[in-house]
Every structure is written in structure tokens, then in C-alpha cells.
PDB file with one MODEL, atoms N, CA, C and O in Angstrom:
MODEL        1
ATOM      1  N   UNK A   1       7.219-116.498  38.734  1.00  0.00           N
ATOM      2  CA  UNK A   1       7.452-115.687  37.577  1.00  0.00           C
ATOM      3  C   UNK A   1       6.774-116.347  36.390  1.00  0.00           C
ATOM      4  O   UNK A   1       7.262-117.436  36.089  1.00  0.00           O
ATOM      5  N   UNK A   2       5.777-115.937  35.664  1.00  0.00           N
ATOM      6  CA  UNK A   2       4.962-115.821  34.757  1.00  0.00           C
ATOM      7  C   UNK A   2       5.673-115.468  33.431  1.00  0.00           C
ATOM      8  O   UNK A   2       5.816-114.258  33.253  1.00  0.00           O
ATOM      9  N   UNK A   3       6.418-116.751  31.915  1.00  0.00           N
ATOM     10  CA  UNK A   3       6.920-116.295  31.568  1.00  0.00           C
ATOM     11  C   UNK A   3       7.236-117.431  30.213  1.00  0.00           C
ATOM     12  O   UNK A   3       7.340-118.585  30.627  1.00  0.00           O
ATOM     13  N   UNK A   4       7.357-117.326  29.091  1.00  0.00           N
ATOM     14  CA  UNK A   4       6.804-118.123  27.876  1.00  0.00           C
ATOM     15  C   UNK A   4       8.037-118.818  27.429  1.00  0.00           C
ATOM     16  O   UNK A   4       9.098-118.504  27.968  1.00  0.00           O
ATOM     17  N   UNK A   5       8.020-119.499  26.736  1.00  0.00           N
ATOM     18  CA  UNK A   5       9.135-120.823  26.769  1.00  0.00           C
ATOM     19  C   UNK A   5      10.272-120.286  26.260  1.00  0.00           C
ATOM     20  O   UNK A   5      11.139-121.136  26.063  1.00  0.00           O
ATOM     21  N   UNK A   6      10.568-119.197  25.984  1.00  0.00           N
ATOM     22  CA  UNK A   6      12.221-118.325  25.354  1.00  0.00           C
ATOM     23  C   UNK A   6      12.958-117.962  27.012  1.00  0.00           C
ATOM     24  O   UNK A   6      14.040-117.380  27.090  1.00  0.00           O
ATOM     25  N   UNK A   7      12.172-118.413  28.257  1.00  0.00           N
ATOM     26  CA  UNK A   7      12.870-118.491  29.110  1.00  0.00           C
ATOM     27  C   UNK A   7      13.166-119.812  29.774  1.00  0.00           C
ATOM     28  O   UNK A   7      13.733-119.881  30.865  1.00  0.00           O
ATOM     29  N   UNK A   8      12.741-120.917  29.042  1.00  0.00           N
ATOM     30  CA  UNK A   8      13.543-122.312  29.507  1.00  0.00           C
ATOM     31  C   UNK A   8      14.579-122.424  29.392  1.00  0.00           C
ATOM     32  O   UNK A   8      15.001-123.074  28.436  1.00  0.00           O
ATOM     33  N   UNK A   9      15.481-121.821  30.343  1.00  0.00           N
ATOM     34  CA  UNK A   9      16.659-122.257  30.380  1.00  0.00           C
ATOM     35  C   UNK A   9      16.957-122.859  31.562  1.00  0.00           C
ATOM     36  O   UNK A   9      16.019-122.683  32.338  1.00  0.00           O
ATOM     37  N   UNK A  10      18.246-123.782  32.278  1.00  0.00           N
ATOM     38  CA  UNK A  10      18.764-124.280  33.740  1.00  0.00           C
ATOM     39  C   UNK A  10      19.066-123.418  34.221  1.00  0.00           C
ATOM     40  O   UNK A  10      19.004-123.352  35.449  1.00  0.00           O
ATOM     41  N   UNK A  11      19.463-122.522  33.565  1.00  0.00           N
ATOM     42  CA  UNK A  11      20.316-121.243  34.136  1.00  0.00           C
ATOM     43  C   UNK A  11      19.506-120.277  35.155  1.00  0.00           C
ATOM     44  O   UNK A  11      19.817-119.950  36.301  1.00  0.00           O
ATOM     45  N   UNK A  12      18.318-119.905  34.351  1.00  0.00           N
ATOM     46  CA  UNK A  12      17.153-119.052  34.780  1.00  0.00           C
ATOM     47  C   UNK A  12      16.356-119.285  36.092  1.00  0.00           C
ATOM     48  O   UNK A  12      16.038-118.564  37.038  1.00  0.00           O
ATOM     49  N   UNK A  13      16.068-121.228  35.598  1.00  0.00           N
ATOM     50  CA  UNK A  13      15.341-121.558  36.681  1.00  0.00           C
ATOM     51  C   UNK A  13      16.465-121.597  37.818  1.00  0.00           C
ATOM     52  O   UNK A  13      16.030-120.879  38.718  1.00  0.00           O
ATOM     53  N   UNK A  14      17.283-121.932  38.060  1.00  0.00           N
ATOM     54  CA  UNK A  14      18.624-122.035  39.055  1.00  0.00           C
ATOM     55  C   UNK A  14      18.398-120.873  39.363  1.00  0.00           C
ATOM     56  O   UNK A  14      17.645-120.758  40.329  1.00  0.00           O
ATOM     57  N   UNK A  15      18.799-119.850  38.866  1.00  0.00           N
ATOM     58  CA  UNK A  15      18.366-118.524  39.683  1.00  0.00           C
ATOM     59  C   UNK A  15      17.495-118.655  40.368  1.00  0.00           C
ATOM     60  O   UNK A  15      17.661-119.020  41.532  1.00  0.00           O
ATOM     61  N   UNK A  16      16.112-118.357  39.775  1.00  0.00           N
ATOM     62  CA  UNK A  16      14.728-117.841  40.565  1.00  0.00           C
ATOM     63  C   UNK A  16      14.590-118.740  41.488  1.00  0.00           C
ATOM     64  O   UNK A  16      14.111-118.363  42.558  1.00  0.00           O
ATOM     65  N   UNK A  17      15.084-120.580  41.274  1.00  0.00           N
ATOM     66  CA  UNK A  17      15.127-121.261  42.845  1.00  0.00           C
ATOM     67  C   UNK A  17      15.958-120.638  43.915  1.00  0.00           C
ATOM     68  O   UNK A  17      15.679-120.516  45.108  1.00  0.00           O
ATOM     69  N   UNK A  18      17.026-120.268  43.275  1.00  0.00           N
ATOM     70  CA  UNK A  18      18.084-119.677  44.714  1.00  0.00           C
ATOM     71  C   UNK A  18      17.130-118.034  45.270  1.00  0.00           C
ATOM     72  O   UNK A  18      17.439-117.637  46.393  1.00  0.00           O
ATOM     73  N   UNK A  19      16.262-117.351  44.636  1.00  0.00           N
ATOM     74  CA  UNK A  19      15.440-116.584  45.354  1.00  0.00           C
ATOM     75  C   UNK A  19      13.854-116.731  45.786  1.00  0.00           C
ATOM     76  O   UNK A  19      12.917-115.965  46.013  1.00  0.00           O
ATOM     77  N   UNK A  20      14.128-118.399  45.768  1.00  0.00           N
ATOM     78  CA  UNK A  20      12.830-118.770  46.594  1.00  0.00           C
ATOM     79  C   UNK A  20      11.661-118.286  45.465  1.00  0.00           C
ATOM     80  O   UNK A  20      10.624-118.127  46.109  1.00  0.00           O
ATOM     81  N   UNK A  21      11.425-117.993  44.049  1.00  0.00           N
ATOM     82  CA  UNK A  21      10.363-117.872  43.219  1.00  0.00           C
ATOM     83  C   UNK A  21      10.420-118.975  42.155  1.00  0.00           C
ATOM     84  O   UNK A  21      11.254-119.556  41.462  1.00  0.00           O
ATOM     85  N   UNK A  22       8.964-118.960  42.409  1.00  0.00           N
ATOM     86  CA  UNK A  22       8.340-120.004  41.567  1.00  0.00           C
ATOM     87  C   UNK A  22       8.160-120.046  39.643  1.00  0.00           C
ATOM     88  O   UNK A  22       7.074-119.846  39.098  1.00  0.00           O
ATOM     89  N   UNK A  23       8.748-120.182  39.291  1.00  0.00           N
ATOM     90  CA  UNK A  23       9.220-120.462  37.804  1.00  0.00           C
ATOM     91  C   UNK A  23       7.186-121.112  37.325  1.00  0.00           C
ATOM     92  O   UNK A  23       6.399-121.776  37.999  1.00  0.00           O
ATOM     93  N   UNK A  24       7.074-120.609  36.175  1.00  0.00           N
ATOM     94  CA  UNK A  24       5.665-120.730  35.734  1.00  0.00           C
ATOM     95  C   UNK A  24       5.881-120.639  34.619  1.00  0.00           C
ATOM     96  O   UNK A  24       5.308-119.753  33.985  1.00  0.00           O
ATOM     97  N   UNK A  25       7.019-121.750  33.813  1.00  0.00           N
ATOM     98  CA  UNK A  25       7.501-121.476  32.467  1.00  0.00           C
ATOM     99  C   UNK A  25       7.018-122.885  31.744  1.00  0.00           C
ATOM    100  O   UNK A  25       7.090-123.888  32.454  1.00  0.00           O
ATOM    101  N   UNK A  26       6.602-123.022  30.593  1.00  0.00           N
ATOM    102  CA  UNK A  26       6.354-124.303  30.316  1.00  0.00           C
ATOM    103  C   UNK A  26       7.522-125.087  29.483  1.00  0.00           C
ATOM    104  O   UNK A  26       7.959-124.140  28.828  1.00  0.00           O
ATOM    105  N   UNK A  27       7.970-125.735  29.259  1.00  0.00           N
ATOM    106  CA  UNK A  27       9.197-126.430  28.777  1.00  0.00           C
ATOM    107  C   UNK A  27       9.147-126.337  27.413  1.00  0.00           C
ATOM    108  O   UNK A  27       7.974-126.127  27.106  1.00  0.00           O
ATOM    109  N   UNK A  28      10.006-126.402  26.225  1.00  0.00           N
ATOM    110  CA  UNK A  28      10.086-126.189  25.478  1.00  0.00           C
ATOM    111  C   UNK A  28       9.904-127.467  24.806  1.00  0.00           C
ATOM    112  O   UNK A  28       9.979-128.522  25.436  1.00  0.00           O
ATOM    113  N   UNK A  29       9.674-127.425  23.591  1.00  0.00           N
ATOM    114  CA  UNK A  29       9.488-129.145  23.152  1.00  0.00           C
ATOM    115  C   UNK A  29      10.801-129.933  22.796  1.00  0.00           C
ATOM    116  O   UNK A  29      10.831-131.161  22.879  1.00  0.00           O
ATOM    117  N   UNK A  30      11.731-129.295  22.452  1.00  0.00           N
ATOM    118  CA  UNK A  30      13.503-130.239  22.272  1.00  0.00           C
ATOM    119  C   UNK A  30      14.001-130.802  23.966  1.00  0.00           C
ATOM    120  O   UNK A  30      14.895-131.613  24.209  1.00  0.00           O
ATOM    121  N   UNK A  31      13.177-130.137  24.900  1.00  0.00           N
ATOM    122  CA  UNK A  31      13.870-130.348  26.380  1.00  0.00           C
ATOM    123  C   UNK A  31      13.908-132.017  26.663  1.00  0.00           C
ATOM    124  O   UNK A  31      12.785-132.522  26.647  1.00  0.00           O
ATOM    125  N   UNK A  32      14.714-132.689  26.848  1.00  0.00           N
ATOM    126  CA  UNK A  32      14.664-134.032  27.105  1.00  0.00           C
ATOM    127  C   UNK A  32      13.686-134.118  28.527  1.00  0.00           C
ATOM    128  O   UNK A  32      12.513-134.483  28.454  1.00  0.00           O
ATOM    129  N   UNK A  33      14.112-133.866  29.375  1.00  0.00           N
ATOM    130  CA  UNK A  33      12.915-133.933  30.917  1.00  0.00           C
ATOM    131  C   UNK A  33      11.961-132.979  30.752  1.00  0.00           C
ATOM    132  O   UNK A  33      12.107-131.761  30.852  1.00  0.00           O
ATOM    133  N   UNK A  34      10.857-133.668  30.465  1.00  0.00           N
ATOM    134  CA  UNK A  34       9.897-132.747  30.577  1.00  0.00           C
ATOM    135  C   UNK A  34       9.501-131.869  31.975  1.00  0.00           C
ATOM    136  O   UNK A  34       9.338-132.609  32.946  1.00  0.00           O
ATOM    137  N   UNK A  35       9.363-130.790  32.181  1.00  0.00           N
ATOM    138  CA  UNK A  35       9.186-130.088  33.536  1.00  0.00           C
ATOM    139  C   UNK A  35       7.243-129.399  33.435  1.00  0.00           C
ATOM    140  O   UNK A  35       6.710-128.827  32.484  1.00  0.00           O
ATOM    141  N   UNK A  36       6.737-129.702  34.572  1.00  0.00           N
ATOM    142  CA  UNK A  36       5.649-129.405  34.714  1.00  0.00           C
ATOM    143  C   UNK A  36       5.400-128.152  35.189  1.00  0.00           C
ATOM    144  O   UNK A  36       6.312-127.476  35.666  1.00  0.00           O
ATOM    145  N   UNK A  37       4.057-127.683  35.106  1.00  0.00           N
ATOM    146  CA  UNK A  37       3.808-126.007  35.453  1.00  0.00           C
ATOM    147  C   UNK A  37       2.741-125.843  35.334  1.00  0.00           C
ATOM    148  O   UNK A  37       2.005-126.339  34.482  1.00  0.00           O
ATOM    149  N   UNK A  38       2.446-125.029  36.273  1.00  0.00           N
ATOM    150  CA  UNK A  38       1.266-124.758  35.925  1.00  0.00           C
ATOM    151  C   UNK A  38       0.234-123.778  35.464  1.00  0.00           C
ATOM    152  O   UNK A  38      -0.068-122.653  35.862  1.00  0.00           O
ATOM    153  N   UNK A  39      -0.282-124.655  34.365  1.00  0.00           N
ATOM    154  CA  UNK A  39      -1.227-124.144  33.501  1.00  0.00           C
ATOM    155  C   UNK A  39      -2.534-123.271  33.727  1.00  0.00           C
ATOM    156  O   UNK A  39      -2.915-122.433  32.910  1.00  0.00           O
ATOM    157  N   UNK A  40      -3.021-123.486  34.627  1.00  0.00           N
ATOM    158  CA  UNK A  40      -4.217-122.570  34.982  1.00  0.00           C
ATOM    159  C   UNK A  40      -3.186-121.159  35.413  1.00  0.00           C
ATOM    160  O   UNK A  40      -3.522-120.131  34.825  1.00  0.00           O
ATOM    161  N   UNK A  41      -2.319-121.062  36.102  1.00  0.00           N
ATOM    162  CA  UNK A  41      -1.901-119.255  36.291  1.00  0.00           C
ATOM    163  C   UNK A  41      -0.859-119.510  35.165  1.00  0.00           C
ATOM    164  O   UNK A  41       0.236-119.031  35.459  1.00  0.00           O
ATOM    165  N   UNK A  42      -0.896-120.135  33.952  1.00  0.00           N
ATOM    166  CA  UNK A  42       0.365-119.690  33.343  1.00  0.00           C
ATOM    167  C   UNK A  42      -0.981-119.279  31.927  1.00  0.00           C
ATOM    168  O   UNK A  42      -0.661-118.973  30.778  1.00  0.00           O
ATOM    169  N   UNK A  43      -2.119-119.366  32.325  1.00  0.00           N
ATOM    170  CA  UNK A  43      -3.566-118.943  31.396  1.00  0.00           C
ATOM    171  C   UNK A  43      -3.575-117.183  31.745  1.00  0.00           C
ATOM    172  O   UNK A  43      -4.090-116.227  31.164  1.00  0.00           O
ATOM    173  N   UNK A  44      -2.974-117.278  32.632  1.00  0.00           N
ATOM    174  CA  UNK A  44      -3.087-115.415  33.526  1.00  0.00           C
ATOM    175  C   UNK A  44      -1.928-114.823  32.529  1.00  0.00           C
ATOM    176  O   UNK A  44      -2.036-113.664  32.128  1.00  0.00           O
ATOM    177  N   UNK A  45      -1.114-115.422  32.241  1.00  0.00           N
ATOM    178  CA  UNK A  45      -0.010-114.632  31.666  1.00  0.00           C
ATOM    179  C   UNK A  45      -0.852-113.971  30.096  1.00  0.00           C
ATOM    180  O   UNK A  45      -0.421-112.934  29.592  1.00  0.00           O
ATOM    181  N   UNK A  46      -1.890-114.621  29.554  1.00  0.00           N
ATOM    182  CA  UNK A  46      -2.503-113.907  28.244  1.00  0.00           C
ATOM    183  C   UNK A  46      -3.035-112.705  28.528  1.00  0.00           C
ATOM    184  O   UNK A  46      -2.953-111.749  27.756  1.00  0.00           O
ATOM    185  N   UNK A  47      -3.618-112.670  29.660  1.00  0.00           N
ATOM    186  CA  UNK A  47      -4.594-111.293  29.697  1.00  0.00           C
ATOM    187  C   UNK A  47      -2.937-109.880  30.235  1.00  0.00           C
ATOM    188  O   UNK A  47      -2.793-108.732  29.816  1.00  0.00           O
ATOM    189  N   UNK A  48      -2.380-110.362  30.852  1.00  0.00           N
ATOM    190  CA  UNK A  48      -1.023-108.966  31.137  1.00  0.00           C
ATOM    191  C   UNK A  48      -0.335-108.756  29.742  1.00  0.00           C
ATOM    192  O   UNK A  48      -0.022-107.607  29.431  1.00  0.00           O
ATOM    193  N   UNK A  49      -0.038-109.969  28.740  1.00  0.00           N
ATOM    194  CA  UNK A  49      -0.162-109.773  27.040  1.00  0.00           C
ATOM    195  C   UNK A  49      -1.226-109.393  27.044  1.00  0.00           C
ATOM    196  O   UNK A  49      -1.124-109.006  28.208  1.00  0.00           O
ATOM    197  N   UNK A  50      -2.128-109.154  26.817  1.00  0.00           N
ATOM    198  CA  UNK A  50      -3.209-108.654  26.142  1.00  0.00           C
ATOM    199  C   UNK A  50      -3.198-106.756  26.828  1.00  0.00           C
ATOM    200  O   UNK A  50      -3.448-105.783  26.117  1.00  0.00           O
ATOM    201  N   UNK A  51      -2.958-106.715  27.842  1.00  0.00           N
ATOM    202  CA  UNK A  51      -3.137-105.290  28.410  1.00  0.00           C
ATOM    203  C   UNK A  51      -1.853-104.640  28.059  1.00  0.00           C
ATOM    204  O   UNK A  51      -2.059-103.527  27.573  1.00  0.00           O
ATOM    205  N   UNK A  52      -0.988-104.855  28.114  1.00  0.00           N
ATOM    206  CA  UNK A  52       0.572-104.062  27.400  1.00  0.00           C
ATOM    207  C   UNK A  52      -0.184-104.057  26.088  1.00  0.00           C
ATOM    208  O   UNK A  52      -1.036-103.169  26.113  1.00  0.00           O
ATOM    209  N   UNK A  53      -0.176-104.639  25.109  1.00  0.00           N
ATOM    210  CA  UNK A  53      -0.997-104.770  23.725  1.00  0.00           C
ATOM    211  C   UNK A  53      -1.960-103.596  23.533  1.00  0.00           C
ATOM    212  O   UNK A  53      -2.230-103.202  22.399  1.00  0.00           O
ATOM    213  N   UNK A  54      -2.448-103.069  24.563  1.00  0.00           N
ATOM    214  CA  UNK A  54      -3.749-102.269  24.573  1.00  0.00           C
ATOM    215  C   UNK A  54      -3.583-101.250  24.787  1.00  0.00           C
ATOM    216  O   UNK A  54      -4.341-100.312  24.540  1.00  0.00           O
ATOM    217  N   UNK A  55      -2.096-101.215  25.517  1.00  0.00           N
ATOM    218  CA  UNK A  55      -1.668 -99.856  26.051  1.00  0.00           C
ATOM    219  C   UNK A  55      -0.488 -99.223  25.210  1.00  0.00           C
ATOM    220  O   UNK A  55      -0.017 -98.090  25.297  1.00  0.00           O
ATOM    221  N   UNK A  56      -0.059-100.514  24.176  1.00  0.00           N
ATOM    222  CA  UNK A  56       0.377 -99.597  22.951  1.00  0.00           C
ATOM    223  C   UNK A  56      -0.072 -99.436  21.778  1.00  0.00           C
ATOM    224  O   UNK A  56       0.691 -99.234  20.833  1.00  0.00           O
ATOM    225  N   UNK A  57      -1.457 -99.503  21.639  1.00  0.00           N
ATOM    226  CA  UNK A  57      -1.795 -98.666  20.912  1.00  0.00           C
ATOM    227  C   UNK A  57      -2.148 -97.327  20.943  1.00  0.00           C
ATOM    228  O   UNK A  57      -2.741 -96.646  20.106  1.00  0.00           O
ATOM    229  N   UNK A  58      -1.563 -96.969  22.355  1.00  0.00           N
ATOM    230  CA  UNK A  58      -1.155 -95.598  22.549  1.00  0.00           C
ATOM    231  C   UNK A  58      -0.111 -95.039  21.725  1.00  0.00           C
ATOM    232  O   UNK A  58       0.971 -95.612  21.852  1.00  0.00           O
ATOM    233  N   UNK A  59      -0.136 -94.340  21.139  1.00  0.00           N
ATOM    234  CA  UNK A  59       1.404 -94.195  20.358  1.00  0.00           C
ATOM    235  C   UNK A  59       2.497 -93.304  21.544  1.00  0.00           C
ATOM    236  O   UNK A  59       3.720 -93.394  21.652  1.00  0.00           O
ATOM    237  N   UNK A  60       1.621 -92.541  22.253  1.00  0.00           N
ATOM    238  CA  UNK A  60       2.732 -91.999  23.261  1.00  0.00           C
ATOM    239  C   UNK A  60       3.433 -93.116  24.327  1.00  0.00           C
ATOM    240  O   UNK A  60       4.427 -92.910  25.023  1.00  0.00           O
ATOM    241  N   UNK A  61       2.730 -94.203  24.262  1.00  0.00           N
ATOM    242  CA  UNK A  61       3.638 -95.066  24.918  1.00  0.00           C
ATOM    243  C   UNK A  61       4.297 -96.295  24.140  1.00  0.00           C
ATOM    244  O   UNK A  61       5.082 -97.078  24.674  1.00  0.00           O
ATOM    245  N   UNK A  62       3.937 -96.356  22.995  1.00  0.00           N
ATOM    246  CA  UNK A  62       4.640 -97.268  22.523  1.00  0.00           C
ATOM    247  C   UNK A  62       5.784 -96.749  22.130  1.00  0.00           C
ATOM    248  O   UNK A  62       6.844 -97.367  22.237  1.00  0.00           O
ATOM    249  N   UNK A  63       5.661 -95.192  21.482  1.00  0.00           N
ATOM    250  CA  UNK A  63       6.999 -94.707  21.730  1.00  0.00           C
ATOM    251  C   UNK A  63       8.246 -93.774  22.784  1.00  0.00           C
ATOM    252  O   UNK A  63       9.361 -93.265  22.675  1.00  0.00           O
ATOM    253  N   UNK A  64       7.403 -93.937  23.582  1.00  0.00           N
ATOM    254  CA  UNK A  64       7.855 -92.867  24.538  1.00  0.00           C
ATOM    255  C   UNK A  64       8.319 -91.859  24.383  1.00  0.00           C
ATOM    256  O   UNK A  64       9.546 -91.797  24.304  1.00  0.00           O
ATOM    257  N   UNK A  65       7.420 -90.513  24.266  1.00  0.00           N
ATOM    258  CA  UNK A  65       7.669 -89.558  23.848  1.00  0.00           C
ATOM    259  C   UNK A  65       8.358 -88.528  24.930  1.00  0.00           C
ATOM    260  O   UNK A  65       9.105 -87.550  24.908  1.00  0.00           O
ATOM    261  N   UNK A  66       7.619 -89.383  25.943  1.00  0.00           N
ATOM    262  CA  UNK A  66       7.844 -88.490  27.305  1.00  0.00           C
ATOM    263  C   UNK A  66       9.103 -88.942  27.814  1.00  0.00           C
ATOM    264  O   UNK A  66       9.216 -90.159  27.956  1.00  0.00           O
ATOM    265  N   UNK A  67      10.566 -87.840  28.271  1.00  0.00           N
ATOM    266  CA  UNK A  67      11.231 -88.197  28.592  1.00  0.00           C
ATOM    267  C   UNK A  67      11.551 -88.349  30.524  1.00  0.00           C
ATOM    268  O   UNK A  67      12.378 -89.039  31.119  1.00  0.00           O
ATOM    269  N   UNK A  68      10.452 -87.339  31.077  1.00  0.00           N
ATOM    270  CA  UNK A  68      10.763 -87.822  32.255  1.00  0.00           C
ATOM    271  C   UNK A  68       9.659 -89.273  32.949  1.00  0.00           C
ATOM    272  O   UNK A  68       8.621 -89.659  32.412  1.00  0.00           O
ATOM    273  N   UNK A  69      10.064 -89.649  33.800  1.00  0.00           N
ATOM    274  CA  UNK A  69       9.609 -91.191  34.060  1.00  0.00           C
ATOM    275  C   UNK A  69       8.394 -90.871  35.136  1.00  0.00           C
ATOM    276  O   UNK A  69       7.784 -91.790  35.682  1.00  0.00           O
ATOM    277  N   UNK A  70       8.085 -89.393  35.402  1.00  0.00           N
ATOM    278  CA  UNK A  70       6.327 -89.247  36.133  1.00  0.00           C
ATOM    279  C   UNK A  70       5.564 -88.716  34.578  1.00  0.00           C
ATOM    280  O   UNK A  70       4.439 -89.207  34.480  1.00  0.00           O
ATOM    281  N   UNK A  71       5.879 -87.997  33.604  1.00  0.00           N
ATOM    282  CA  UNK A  71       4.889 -87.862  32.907  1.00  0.00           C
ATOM    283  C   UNK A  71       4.638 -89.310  31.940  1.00  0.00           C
ATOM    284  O   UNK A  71       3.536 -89.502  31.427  1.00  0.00           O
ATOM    285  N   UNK A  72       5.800 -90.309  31.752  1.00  0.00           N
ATOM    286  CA  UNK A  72       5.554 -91.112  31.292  1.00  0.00           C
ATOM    287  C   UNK A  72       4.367 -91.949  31.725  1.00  0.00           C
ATOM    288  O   UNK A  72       3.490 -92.404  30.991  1.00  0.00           O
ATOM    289  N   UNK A  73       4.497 -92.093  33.206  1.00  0.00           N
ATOM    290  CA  UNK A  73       3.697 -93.127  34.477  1.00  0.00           C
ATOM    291  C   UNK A  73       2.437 -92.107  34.279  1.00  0.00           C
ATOM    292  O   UNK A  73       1.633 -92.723  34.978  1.00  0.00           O
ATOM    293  N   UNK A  74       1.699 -90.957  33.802  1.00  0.00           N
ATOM    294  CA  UNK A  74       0.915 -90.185  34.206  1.00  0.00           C
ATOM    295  C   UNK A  74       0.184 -90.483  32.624  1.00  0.00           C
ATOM    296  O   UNK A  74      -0.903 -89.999  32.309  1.00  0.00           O
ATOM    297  N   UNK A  75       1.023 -91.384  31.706  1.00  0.00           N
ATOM    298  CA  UNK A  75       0.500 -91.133  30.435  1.00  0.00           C
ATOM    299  C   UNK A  75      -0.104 -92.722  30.373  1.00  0.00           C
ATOM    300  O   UNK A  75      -1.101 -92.976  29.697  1.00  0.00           O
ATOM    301  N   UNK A  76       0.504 -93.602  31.036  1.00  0.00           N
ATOM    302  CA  UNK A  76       0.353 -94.899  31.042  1.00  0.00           C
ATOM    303  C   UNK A  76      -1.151 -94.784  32.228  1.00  0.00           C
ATOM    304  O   UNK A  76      -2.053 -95.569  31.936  1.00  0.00           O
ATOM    305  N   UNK A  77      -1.377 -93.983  33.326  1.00  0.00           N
ATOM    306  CA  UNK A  77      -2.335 -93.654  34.069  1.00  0.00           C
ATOM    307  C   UNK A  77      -3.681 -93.865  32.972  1.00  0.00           C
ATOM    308  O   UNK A  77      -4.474 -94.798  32.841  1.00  0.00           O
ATOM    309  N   UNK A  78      -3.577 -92.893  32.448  1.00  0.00           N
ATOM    310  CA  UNK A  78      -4.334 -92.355  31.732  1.00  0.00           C
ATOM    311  C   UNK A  78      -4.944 -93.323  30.249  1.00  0.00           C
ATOM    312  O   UNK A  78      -6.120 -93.587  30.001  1.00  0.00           O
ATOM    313  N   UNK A  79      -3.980 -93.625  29.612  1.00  0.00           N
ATOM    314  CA  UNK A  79      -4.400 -95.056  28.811  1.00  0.00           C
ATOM    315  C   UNK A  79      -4.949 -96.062  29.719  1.00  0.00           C
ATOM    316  O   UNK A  79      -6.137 -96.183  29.421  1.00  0.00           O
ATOM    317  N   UNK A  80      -4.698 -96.707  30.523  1.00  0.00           N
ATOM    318  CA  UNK A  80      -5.137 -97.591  31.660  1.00  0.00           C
ATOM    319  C   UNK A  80      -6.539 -97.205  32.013  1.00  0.00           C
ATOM    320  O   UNK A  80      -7.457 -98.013  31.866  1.00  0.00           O
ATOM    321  N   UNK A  81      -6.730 -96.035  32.460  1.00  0.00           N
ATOM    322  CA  UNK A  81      -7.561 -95.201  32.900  1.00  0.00           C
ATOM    323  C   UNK A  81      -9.188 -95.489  31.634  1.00  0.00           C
ATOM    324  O   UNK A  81     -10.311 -95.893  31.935  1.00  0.00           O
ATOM    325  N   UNK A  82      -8.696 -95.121  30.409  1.00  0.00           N
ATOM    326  CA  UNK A  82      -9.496 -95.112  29.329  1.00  0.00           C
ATOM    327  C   UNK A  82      -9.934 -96.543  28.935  1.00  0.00           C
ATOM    328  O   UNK A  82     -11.058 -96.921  28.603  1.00  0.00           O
ATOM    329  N   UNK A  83      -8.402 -97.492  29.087  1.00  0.00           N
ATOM    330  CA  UNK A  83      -8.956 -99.253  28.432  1.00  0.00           C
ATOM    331  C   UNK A  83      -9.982 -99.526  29.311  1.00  0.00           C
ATOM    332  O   UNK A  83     -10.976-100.128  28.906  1.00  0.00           O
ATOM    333  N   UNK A  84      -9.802 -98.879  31.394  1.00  0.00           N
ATOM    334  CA  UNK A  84     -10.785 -99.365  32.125  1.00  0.00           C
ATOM    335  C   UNK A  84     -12.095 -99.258  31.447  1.00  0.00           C
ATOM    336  O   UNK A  84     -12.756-100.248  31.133  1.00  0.00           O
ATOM    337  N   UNK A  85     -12.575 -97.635  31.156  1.00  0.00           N
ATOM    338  CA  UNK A  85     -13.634 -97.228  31.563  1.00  0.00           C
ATOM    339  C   UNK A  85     -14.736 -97.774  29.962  1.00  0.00           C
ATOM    340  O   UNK A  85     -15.813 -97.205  29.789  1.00  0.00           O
ATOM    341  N   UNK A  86     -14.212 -98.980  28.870  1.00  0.00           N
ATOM    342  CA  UNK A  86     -14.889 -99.288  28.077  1.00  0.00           C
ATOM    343  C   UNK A  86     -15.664-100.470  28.856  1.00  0.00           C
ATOM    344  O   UNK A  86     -16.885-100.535  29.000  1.00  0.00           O
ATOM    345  N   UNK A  87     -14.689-101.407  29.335  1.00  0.00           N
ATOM    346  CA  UNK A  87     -15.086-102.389  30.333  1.00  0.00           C
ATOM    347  C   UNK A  87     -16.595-101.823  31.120  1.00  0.00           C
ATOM    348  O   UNK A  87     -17.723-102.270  30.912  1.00  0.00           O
ATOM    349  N   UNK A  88     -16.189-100.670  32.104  1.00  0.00           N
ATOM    350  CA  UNK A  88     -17.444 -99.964  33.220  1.00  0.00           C
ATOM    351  C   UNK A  88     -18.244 -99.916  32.269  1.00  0.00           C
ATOM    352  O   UNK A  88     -19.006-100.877  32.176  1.00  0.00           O
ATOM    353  N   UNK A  89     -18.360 -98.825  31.255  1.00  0.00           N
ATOM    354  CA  UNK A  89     -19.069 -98.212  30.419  1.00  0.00           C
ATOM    355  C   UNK A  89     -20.431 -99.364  29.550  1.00  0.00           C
ATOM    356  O   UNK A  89     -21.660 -99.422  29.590  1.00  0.00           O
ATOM    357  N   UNK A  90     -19.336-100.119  28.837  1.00  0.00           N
ATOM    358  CA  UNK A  90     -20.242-101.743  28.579  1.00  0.00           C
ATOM    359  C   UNK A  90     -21.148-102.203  30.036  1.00  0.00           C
ATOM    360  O   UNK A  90     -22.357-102.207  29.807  1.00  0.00           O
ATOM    361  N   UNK A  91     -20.853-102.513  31.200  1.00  0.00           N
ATOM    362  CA  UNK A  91     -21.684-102.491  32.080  1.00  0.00           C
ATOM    363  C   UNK A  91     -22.679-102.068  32.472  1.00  0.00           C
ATOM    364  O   UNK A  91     -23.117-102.432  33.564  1.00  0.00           O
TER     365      UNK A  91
ENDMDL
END
């Protein structure tokens, strides 16, 4: 789990060990034991921030206008759809 230091807690990580997932949190700086992690896939967590970020500047999804949960997924399609095709398009 891919996830920024407002989730260092014992509590959290105790969980996700008792379901066998791997905690990818970096320690907070007051933590007396420092706990290690790692940094190259915890570099992956900027770009899934960066794509939520991109996909609300949709205003239909930042506010959800849509109340059932396929036109919502059909609206998020479709933004997704558009952030792709600047990427292709630049190509």
C-alpha cells in the first residue's frame, strides 16, 4: 500500500501486516525508530497524485454531478480517455 506519512501509524501498519500487504509509507520525522521503505515505488505514488489531479479538473468529477455510479465511471472513462490522448497526440 502506497501511502504518505499521515498514515504512520502502529495501528495501520499492524493491520496491513496481519493481511500479508506491504506498507510503502515513509516514517514521519517525530517517530523515534526510524522504519525504512521503499523509495523508488514510493516515487510511483506522485504520478497516481498527479492523475486524480488531472481528472479533477473535470468539474463533473470533482463534483460529482452524476448520481448513478455507471454514468459516473463513464464520465471518469472519458476524462481518462482525453488526459490519454494529449500524451498519443504529442507523439
Amino acid at each position: 500500500m502506497l501511502a504518505d506519512k499521515g498514515y504512520d501509524a502502529d495501528a495501520i501498519r499492524a493491520d496491513l501486516a496481519e493481511r500479508n500487504i506491504e506498507a510503502v509509507i515513509p516514517g514521519r520525522s517525530n517517530r523515534r525508530v526510524k522504519i525504512d521503505h521503499n523509495r523508488a515505488l514510493y516515487k510511483q505514488r506522485n504520478r497516481i497524485e498527479r492523475m486524480f489531479g488531472q481528472l479533477k479538473i473535470n468539474r463533473a468529477i470533482a463534483t460529482r454531478y452524476d448520481q448513478l455510479a455507471n454514468s459516473f465511471l463513464g464520465m471518469v472513462h472519458l476524462a481518462t480517455a482525453r488526459y490519454w490522448l494529449k500524451f498519443v497526440h504529442a507523439a
